[in-house]
PANU-679467 format. One record per residue (C-alpha): x, y, z; residue number from 1. Coordinates in steps of 0.5 Angstrom, whole numbers, plus 500, padded with zeros to 3 digits. Each point is the difference from the previous one (the first is absolute). Example, Ala and Ser with C-alpha at 12.3 -4.5 7.8 and 13.67 -1.06 7.14 Angstrom:
<nuvos>
NUVO   east   north    up     k
NUVO    525     491   516     1
NUVO    502     507   498     2
</nuvos>
This chain:
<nuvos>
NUVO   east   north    up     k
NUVO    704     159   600     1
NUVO    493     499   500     2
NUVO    499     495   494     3
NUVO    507     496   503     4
NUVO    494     499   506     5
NUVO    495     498   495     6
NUVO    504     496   496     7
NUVO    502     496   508     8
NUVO    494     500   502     9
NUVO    496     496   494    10
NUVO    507     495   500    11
NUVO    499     498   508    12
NUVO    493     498   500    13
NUVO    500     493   502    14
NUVO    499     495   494    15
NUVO    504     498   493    16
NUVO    496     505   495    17
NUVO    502     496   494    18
NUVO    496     494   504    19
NUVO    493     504   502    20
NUVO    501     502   492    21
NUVO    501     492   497    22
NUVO    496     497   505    23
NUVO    500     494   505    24
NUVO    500     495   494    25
NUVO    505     504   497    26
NUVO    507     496   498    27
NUVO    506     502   503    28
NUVO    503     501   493    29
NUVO    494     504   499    30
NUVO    501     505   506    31
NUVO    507     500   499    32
NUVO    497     504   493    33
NUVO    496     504   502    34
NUVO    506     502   505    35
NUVO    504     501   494    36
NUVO    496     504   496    37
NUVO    498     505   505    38
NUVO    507     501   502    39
NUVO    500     497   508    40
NUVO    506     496   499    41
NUVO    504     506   500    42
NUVO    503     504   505    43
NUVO    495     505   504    44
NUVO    505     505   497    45
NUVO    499     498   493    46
NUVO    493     499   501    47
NUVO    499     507   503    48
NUVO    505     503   495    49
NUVO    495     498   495    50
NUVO    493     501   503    51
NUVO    503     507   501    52
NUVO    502     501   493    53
NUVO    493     497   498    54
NUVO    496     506   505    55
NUVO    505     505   497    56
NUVO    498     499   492    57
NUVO    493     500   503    58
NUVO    499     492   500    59
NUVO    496     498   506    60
NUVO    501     493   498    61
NUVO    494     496   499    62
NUVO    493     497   504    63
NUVO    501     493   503    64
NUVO    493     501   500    65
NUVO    498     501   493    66
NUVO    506     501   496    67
NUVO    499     507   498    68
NUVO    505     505   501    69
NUVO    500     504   507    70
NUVO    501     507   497    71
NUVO    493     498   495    72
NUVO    497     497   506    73
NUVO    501     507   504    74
NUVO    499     504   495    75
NUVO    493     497   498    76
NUVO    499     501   508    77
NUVO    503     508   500    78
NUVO    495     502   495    79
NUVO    493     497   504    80
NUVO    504     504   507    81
NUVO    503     507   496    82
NUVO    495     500   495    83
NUVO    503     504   493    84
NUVO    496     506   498    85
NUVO    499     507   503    86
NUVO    495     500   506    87
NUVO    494     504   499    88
NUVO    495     504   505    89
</nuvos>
């Protein structure tokens, strides 16, 4: 239940993300791509059905930040917040 509200959430912010990705000198043609090959041309059910599959198989999906990879991005953060290793006292 909880990822359905997420997965909503992130889709009823105002604003055209395909848009704030490409630009405000961005072609509609080149909006309409980036639409395409992020999938959000397709139907929410399609959309959530993939994203869902993608976080099942461990694949957050990528940063639209950086690029890199949001399972390495945590990763790489989760070893500064719980260090490995044994703790000594």
């Amino acid at each position: 239940m909880s990822s359905v509200i997420i997965f909503l959430t992130l889709r009823v912010f105002p604003g055209d993300v395909a848009q704030l990705i490409a630009g405000t000198q961005a072609s509609p043609a080149q909006v309409e791509a980036i639409r395409e090959a992020m999938g959000l041309n397709q139907p929410l059910v399609a959309q959530y059905l993939g994203w869902m599959g993608g976080v099942l198989r461990g694949d957050l999906g990528s940063s639209l930040i950086t690029g890199a990879s949001v399972g390495q991005e945590l990763a790489a953060k989760a070893q500064v917040t719980v260090p490995s290793g044994s703790c000594r006292s």
